[in-house]
C-alpha positions, 0 to 999 in steps of 0.5 A: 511491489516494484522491483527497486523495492527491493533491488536497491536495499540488496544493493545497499547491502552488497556493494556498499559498506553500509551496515547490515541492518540497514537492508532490513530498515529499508525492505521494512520501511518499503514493506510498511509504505505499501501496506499502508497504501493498501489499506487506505485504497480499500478504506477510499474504496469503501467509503466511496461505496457507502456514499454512493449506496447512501444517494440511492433512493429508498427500495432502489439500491439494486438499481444503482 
């Protein structure tokens, strides 16, 4: 996780006069993005897997 992630809604909460669950929202809202992207790169990678496990000849998987 990038470290504006999670700089910026410390920030927001410190230094401005916003209110205090907005630094909550935001750390959740970041904390949502990447598990989603987490998880549909392994969805990508998998499927990708499967495909190219399905083009493979009969008795020659291992081989490719």
């Amino acid at each position: 996780m990038p470290l504006l992630s999670v700089v910026i809604p410390l920030r927001v909460g410190q230094w401005t006069e916003a209110p205090r669950w907005t630094v909550a929202a935001l750390l959740l809202n970041t904390l949502g993005v990447v598990a989603l992207q987490v998880l549909g790169e392994t969805a990508l990678a998998s499927g990708a897997r499967e495909i190219s496990f399905g083009l493979a000849p009969d008795g020659r998987h291992g081989q490719y």
